[in-house]
C-alpha positions in Angstrom: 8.8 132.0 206.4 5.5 131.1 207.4 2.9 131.8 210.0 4.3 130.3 213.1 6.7 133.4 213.0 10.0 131.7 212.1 12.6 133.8 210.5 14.1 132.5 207.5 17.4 132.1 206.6 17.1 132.6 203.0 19.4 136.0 202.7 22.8 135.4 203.6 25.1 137.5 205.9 27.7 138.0 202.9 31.6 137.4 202.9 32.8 137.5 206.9 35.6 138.9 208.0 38.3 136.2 209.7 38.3 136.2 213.5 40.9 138.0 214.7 42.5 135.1 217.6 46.0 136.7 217.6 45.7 139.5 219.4 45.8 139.4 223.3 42.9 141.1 225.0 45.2 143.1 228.0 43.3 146.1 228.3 39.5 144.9 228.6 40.9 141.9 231.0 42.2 144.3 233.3 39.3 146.9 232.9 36.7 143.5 233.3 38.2 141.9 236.5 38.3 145.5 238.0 34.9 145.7 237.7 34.1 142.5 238.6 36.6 143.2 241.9 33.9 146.0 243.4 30.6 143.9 242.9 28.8 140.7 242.8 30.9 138.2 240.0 28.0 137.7 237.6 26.6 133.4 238.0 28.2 132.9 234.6 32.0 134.1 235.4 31.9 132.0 239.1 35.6 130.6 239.0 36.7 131.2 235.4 39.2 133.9 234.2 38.2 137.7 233.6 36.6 137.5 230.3 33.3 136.1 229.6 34.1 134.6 226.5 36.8 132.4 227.8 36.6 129.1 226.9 36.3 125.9 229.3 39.2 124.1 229.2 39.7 121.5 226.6 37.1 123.0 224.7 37.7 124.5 221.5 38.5 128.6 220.9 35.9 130.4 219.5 37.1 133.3 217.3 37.4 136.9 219.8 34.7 139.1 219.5 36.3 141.3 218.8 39.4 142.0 220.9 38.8 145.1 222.5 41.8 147.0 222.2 42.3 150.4 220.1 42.0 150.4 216.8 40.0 147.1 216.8 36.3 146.2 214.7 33.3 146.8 217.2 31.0 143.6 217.2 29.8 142.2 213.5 26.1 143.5 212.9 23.6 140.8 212.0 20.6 140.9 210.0 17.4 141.6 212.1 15.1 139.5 210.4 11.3 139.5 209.5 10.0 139.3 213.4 11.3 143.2 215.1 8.5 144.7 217.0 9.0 148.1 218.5 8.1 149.2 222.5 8.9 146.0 223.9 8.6 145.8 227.7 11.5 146.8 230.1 12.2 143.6 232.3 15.4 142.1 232.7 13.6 138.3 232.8 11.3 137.2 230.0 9.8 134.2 231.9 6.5 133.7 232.5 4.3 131.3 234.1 3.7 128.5 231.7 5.9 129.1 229.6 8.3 125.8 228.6 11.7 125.7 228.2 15.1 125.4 229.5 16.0 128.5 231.5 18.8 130.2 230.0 20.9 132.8 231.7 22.9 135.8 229.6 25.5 138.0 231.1 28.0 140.4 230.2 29.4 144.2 229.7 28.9 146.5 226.9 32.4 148.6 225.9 33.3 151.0 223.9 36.3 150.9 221.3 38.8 151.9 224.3 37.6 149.1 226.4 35.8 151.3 228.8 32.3 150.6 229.7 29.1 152.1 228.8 26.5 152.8 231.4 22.2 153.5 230.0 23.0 150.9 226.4 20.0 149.9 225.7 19.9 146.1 224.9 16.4 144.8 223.3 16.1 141.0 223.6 13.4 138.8 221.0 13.8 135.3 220.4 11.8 132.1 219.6 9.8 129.5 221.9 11.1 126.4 222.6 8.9 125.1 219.4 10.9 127.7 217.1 7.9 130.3 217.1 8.0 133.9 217.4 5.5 135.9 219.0 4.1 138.5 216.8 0.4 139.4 218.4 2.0 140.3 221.8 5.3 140.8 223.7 6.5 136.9 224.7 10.3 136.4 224.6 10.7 139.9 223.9 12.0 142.7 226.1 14.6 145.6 226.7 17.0 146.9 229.4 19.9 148.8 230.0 23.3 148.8 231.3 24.2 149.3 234.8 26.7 151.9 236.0 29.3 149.4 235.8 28.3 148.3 231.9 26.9 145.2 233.0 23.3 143.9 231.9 21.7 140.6 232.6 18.7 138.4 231.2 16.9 135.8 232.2 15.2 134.1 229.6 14.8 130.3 227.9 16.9 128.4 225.4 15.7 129.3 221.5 14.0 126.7 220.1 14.8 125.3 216.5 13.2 125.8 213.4 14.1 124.8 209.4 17.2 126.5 208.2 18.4 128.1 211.1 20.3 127.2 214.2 19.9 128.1 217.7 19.9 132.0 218.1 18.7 135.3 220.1 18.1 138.5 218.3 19.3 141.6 220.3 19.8 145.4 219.3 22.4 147.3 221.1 22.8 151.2 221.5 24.7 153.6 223.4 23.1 157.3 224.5 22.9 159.3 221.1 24.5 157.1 219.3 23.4 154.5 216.2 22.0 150.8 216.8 24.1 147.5 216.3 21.2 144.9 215.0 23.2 141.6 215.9 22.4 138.1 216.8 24.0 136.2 219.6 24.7 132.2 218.8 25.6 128.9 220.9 28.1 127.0 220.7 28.5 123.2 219.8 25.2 123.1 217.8 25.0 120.9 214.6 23.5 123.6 212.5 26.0 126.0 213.3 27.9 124.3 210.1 25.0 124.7 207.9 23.2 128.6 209.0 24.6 130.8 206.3 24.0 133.8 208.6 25.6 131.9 211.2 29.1 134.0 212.7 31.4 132.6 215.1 32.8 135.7 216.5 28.9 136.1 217.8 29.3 132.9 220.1 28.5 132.9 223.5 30.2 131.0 226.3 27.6 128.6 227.8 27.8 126.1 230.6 25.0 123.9 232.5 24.5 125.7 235.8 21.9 127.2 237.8 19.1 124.7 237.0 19.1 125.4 233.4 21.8 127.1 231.4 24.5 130.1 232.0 26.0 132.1 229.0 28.3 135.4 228.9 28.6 137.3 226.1 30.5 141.2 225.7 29.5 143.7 223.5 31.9 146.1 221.7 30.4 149.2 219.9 31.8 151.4 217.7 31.7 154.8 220.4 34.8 156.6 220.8 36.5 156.6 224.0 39.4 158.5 225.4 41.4 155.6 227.1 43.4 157.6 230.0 46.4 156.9 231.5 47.8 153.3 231.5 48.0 151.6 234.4 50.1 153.0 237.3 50.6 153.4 241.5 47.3 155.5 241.1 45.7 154.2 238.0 42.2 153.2 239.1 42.7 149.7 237.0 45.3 148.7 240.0 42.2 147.4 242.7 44.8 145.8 245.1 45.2 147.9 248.2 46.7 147.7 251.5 45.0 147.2 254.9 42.0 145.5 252.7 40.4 142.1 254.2 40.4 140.0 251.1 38.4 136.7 250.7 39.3 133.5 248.8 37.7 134.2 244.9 37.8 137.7 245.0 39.3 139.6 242.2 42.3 142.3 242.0 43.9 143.7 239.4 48.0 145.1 239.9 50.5 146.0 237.3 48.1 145.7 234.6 47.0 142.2 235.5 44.2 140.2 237.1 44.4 138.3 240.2 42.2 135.8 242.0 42.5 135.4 245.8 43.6 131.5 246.7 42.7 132.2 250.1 41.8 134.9 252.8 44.1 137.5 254.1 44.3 140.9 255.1 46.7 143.1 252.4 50.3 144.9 253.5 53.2 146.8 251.8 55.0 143.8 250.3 52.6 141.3 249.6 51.6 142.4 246.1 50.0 139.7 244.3 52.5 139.2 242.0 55.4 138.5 245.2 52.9 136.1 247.3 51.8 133.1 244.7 50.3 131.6 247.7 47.7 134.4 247.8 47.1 135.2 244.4 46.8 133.4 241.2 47.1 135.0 238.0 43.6 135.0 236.3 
């Protein structure tokens, strides 16, 4: 450590459990695209599948984190390092004029272990300058928010800057109403050091992408908060979003059957044109 307020990487994150890649991710894909289906597609999703951790194409996997489906591990806690400070300010964006950087982008939905989302979570945000430096006189880079109705949360905010023995991270705690706080640490991929940053976990990975005049990233949260997962998907089942008589647009989202849909281009929904029996309408996500 020293007095610039750079967070060491001397204690190590211990043995990690191996990603669990084998498992598909049905539940939250379907409960994800429905939301995404009833509101603004967050910048970072814009034409790519249902999940914000889905790869580009070509691009290596990253490990799931974790797949949210019963009975799976919640997202792996992280150390919180030397530079916490308490009563940050609410504000979704921590810009502010003058300050240098690349802007960076971070979207995503908090769930629970049933892959239902969690509305009020309280996500608070700290992070270095572009120079690697925390602030710890005042409140720069630092900030907290919550969860929409719709589990969503979004921050504006600048790429991390690197400092000696770390690689490029944000620090973020996560808790639901009455219920304890996941201290984690969110990481991008690509970077050099990731192969040398003993605390360094690749389930935390983000999905990132130039966009936006700076940089986009998605990232979802699963916490360890029981959920009662309801019925499973059905005629009635509020995770089927396709419904007759509806004016659909090209890139809007629907999920049927259990499964995700993106409209290939614009009609008006009847009896018979399911998106599974009219591949010219819609395109499995």
């Amino acid at each position: 450590m020293d007095g610039s307020g750079r967070d060491g990487a001397g204690a190590g994150a211990g043995a990690q459990e191996e990603p669990r890649s084998g498992r598909l991710v049905h539940r939250k894909t379907v409960l994800r695209a429905a939301l995404a289906a009833t509101a603004a597609v967050p910048v970072a999703l814009i034409g790519g599948p249902a999940l914000a951790r889905t790869f580009a194409a070509g691009a290596p996997a990253p490990g799931l984190t974790p797949s949210c489906d019963d009975g799976d591990h919640p997202t792996p806690e992280q150390i919180e390092g030397p530079y916490f400070k308490p009563n940050s300010p609410q504000r979704t964006s921590l810009l502010e004029p003058g300050l240098p950087g690349t802007r960076l982008t971070v979207t995503g939905y908090v769930f629970g272990r049933a892959c239902l989302p969690l509305s009020g979570v309280l996500l608070d945000f700290w992070q270095a300058d572009t120079d690697g430096a925390y602030d710890n006189t005042g409140f720069r880079l630092r900030g907290h928010q919550f969860t929409d109705s719709r589990g969503s949360f979004a921050l504006t905010t600048i790429v991390p800057g690197l400092y000696p023995g770390r690689t490029r991270h944000l620090h973020v705690k996560v808790q639901a109403p009455h219920r304890s706080v996941l201290t984690t640490q969110l990481y991008f991929p690509n970077e050099p050091r990731n192969n040398t940053d003993t605390i360094f976990d690749s389930r935390l990975l983000m999905t990132v992408r130039d966009g936006g005049g700076g940089r986009e990233a998605a990232f979802d949260f699963v916490l360890d908060v029981p959920q009662d997962p309801g019925p499973g998907p059905g005629p009635s089942s509020p995770e089927n979003t396709w419904t007759p008589g509806t004016a659909y647009r090209t890139g809007d989202w629907v999920t049927y059957a259990a499964r995700a849909y993106v409209c290939l281009q614009p009609h008006t929904s009847q009896p018979g044109w399911e998106p599974p029996a009219v591949p010219a309408l819609w395109q499995p996500a």
